[in-house]
DRENDO-1510 file (C-alpha; in Angstrom, 1 decimal, always signed):
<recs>
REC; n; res; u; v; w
REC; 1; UNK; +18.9; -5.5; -15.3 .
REC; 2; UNK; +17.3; -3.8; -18.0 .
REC; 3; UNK; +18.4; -4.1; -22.0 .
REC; 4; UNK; +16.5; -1.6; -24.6 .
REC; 5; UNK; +17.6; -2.4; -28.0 .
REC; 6; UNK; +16.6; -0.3; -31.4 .
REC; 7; UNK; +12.9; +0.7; -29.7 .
REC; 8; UNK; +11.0; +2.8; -31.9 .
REC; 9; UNK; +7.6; +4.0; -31.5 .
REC; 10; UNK; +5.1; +6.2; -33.6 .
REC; 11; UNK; +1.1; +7.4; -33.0 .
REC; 12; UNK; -1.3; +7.9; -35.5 .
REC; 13; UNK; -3.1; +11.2; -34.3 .
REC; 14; UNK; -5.9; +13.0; -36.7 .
REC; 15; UNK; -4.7; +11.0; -39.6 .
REC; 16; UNK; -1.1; +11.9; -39.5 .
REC; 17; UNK; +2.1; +9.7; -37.7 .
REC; 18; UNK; +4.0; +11.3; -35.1 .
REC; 19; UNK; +7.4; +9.5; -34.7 .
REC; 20; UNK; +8.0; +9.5; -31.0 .
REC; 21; UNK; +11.1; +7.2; -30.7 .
REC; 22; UNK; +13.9; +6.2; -33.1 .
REC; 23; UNK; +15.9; +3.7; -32.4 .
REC; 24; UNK; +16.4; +4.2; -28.6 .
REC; 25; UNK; +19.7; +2.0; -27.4 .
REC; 26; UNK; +20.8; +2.0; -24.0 .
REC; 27; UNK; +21.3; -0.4; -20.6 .
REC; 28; UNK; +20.6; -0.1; -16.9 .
REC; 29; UNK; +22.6; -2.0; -14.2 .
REC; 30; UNK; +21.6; -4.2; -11.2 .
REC; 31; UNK; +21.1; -1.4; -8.0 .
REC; 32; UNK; +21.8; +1.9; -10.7 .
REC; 33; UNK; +20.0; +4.8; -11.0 .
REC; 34; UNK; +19.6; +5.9; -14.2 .
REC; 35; UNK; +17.5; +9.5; -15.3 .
REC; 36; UNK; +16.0; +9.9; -18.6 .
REC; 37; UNK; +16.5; +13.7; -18.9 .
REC; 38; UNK; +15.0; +15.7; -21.9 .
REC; 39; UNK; +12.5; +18.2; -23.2 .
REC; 40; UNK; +8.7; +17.7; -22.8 .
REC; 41; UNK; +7.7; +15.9; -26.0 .
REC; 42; UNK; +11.0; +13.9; -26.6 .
REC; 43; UNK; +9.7; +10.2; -25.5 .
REC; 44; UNK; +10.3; +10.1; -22.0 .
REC; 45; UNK; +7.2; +8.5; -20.6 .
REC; 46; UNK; +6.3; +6.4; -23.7 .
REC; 47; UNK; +10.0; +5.1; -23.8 .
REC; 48; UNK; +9.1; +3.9; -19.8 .
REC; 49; UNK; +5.9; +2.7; -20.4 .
REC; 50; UNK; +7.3; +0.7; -23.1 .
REC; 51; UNK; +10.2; -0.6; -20.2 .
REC; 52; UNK; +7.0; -1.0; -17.9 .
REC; 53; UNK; +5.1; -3.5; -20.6 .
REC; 54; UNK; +1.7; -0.7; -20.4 .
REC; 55; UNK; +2.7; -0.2; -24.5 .
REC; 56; UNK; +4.2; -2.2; -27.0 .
REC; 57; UNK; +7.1; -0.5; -29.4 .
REC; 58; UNK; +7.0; -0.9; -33.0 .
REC; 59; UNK; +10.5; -1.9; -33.5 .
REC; 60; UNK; +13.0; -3.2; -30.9 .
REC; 61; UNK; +13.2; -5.1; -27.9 .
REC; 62; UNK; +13.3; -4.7; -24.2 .
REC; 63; UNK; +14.5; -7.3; -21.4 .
REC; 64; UNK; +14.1; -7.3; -17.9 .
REC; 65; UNK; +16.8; -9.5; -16.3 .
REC; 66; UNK; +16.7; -11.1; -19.8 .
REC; 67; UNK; +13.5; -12.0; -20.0 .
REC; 68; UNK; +11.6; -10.1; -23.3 .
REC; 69; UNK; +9.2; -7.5; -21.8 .
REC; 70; UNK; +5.6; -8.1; -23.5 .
REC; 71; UNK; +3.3; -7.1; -20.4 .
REC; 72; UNK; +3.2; -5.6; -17.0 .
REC; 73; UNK; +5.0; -7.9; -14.3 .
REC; 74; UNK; +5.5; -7.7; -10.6 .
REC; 75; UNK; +8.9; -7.6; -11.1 .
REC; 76; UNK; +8.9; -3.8; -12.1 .
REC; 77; UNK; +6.3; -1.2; -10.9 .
REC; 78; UNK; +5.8; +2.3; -11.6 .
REC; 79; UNK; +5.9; +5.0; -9.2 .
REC; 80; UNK; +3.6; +8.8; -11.2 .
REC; 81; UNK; +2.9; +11.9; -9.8 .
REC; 82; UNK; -0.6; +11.1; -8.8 .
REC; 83; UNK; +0.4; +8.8; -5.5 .
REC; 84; UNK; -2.7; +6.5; -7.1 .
REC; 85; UNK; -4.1; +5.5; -3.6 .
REC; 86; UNK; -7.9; +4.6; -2.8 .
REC; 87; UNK; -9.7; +7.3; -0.4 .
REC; 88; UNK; -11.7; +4.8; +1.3 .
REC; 89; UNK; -8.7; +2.4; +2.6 .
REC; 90; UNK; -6.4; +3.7; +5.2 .
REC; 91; UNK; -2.7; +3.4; +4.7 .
REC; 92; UNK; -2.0; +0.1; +6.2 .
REC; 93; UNK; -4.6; -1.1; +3.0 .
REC; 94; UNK; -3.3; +0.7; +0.7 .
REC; 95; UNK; +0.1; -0.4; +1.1 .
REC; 96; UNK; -1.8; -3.6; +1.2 .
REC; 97; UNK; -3.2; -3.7; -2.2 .
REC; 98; UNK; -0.3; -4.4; -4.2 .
REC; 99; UNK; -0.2; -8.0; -1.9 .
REC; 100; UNK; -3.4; -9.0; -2.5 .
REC; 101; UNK; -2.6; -11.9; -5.0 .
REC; 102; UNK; +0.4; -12.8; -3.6 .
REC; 103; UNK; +0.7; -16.6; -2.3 .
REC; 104; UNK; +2.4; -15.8; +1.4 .
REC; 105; UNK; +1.1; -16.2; +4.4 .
REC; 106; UNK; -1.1; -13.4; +6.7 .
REC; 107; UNK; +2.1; -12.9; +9.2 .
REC; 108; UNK; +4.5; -12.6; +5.4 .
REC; 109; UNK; +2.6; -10.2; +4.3 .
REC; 110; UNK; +2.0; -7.7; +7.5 .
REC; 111; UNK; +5.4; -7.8; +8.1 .
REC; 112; UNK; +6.5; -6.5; +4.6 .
REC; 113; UNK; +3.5; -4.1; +4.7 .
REC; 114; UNK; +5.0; -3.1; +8.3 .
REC; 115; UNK; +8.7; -3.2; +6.9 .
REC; 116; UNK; +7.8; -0.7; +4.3 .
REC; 117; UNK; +5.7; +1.5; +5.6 .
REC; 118; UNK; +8.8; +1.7; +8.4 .
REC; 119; UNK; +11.6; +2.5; +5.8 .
REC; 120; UNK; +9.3; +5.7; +4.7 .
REC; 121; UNK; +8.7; +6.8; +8.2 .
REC; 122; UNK; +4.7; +6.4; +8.1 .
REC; 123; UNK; +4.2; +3.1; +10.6 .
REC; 124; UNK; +2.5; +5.5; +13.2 .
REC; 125; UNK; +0.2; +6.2; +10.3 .
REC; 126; UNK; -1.4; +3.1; +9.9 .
REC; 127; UNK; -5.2; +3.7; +10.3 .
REC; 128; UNK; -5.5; +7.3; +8.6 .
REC; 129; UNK; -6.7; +8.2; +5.5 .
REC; 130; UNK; -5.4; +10.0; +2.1 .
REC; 131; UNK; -7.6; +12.5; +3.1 .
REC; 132; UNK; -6.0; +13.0; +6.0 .
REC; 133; UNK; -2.5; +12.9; +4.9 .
REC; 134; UNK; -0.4; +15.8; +2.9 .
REC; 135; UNK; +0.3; +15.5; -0.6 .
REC; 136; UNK; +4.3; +14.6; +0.7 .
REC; 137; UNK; +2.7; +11.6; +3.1 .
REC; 138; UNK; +0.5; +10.4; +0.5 .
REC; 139; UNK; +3.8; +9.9; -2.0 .
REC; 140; UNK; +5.3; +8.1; +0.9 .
REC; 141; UNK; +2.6; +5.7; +0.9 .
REC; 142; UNK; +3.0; +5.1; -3.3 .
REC; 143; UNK; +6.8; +4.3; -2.3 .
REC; 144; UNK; +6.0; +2.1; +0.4 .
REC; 145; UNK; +3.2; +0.1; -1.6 .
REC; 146; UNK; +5.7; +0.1; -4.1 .
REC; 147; UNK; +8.5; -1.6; -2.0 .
REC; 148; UNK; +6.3; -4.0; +0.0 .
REC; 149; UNK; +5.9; -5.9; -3.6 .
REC; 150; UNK; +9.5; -6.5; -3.3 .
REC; 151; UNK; +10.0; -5.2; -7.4 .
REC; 152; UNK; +13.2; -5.6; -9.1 .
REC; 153; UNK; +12.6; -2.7; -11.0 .
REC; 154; UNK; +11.0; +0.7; -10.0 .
REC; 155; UNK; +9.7; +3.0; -13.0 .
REC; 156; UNK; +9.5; +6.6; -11.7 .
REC; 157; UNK; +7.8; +9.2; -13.7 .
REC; 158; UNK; +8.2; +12.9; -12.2 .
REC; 159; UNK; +7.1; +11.3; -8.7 .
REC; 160; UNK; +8.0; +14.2; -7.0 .
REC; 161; UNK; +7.1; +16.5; -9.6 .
REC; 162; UNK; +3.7; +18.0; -7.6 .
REC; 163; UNK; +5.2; +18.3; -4.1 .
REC; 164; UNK; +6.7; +21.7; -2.3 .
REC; 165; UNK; +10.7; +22.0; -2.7 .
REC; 166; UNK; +11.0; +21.1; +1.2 .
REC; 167; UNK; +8.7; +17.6; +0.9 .
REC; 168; UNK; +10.7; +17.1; -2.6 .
REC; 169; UNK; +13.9; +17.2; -1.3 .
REC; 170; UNK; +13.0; +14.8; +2.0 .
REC; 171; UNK; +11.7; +12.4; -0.2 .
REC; 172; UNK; +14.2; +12.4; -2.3 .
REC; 173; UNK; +16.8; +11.6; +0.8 .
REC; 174; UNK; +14.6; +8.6; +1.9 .
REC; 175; UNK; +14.2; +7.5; -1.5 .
REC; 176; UNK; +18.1; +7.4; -1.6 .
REC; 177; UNK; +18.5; +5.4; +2.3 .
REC; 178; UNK; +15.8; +3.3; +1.1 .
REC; 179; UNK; +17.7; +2.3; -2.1 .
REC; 180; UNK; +21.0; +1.6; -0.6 .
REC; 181; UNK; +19.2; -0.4; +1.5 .
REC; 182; UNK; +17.2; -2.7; -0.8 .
REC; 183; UNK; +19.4; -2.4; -4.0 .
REC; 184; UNK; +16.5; -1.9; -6.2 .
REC; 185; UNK; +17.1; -0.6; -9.7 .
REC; 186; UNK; +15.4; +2.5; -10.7 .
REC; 187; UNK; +14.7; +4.3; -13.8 .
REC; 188; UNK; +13.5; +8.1; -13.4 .
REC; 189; UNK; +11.9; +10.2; -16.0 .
REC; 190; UNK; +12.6; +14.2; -14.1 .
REC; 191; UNK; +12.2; +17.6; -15.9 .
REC; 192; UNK; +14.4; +18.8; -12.9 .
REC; 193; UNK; +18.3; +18.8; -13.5 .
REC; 194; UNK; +19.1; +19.6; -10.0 .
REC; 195; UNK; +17.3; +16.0; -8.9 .
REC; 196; UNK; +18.5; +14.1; -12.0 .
REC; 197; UNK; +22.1; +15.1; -10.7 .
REC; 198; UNK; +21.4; +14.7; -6.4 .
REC; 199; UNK; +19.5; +10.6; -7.6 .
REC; 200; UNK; +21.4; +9.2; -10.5 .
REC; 201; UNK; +24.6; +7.5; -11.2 .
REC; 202; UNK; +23.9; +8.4; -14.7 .
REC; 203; UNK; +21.8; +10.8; -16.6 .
REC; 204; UNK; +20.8; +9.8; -20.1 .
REC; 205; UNK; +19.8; +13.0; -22.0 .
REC; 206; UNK; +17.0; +13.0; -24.5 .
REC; 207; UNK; +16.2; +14.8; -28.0 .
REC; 208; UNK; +12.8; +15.2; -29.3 .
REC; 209; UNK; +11.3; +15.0; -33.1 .
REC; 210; UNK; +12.1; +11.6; -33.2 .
REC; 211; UNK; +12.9; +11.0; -29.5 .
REC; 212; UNK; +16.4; +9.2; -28.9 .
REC; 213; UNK; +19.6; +9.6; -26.4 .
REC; 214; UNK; +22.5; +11.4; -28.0 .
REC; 215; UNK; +24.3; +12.1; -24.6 .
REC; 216; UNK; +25.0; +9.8; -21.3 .
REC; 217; UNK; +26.7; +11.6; -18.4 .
REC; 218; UNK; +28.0; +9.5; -15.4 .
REC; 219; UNK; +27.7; +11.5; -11.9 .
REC; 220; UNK; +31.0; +10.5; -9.9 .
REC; 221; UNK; +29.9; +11.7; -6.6 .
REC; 222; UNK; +29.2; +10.2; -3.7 .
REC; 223; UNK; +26.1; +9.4; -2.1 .
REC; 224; UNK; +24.2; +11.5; -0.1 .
REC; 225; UNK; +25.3; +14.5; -2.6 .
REC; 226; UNK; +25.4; +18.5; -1.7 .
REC; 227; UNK; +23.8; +20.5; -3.5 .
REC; 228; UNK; +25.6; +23.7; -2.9 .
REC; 229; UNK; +29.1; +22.1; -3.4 .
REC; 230; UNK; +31.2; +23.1; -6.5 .
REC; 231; UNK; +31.0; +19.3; -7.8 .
REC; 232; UNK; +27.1; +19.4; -8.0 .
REC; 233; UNK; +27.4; +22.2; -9.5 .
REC; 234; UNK; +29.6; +21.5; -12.2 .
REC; 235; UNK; +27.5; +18.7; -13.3 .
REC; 236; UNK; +24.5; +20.6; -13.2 .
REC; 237; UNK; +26.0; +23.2; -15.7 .
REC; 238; UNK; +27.5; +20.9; -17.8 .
REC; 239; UNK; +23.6; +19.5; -18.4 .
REC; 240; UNK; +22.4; +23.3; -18.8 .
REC; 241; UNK; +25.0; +23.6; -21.3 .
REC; 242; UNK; +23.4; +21.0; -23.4 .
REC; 243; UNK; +19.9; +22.4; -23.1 .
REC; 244; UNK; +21.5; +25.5; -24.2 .
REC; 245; UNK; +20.5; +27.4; -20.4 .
REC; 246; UNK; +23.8; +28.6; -19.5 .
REC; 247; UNK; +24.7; +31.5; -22.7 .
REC; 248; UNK; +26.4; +28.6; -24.4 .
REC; 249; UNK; +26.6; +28.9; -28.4 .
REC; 250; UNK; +23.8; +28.0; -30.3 .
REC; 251; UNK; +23.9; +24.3; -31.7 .
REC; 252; UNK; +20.5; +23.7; -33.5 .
REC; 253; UNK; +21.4; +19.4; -33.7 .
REC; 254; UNK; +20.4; +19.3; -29.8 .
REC; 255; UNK; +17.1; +21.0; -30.3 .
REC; 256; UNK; +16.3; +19.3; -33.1 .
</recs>
């Protein structure tokens, strides 16, 4: 589904180049999904803005079911903290929005609006505002405008990141019914191991000063996961282990 290939990226800031990505290498499969898991700093969000099409990268190349990546597409959209929606629309139009353009009938295009705003729980939501929603009902709405444009590919960067533990943790359990239902691919950028391990089916981990992957780790457990079981948390230690968060020794090439 997706193919990054020797992406680099730098920015020129107050005169000087800050190398940001160096030659970043890695795949994602049809119905995965994959966490990018690092630092603040090491490339995260520029790496998936550059998979998004929002940025071009100065070296490399990115595909999307083969096809080069050059700009934005409907094909992939991108879920960010700030759930984006317009205060003066009510939920059935904001779900809407992302429709607006497309060629399919009125009846096509409430039922996916419907069907989506079903598979996050909110269709007895329909006519209220953002306003009048919490901040875990308005992230609902982002997924459901999200998945009512029928993406292969769903960008996520910290979606959850603002939300209470209890709203996080929900979310993250209809995030996973919904994907086993559709199959979409998704690509998460998390500064939270313990998510990165309950979501993916692999975790890529991240260095900074150039960014780049130097570790993939594939999470063999089933799907819903528990958190409190000794299989959870042997991944999650293994990944505190290479942030050096567990007493491990010192190995200054991680932390570079």
């Amino acid at each position: 589904m997706i193919d990054v290939q020797r992406v680099s990226k730098s920015f020129l800031s107050n005169g000087m180049t800050a190398h940001v990505l160096d030659d970043v290498t890695f795949h994602v499969k049809k119905g995965e999904i994959v966490t990018l898991l690092g630092h603040s700093g090491c490339g995260k969000s520029t790496l998936l803005n550059i998979i998004g099409g929002f940025i071009q990268a100065d070296e490399g190349v990115v595909k999307l079911q083969e096809n080069e990546v050059e700009r934005p597409t409907r094909n992939c959209m991108m879920l960010f903290q700030q759930q984006n929606l317009l205060p003066w629309r009510n939920v059935f139009n904001n779900v809407a929005l992302g429709l607006e353009n497309e060629s399919i009938s009125k009846k096509e295009k409430y039922n996916r609006i419907m069907d989506a705003l079903t598979l996050v729980g909110l269709e007895q939501h329909v006519q209220q505002f953002p306003r009048e929603l919490s901040g875990g009902m308005q992230q609902r709405v982002a997924i459901a405008r999200a998945f009512a444009m029928d993406p292969k590919l769903i960008l996520m960067d910290e979606p959850f990141a603002a939300l209470d533990t209890f709203n996080r943790y929900r979310l993250q359990d209809e995030l996973l019914t919904i994907q086993t239902r559709k199959k979409t691919t998704m690509l998460l950028v998390t500064h939270d191991i313990d998510e990165a391990v309950y979501l993916s089916d692999r975790i890529l981990i991240m260095r900074s000063n150039p960014g780049k992957i130097y570790k993939e780790i594939t999470i063999s457990l089933s799907k819903p996961r528990d958190r409190s079981h000794a299989d959870f948390q042997y991944y999650r230690k293994q990944i505190l282990d290479e942030f050096q968060f567990s007493g491990q020794k010192y190995e200054p090439e991680y932390l570079i």
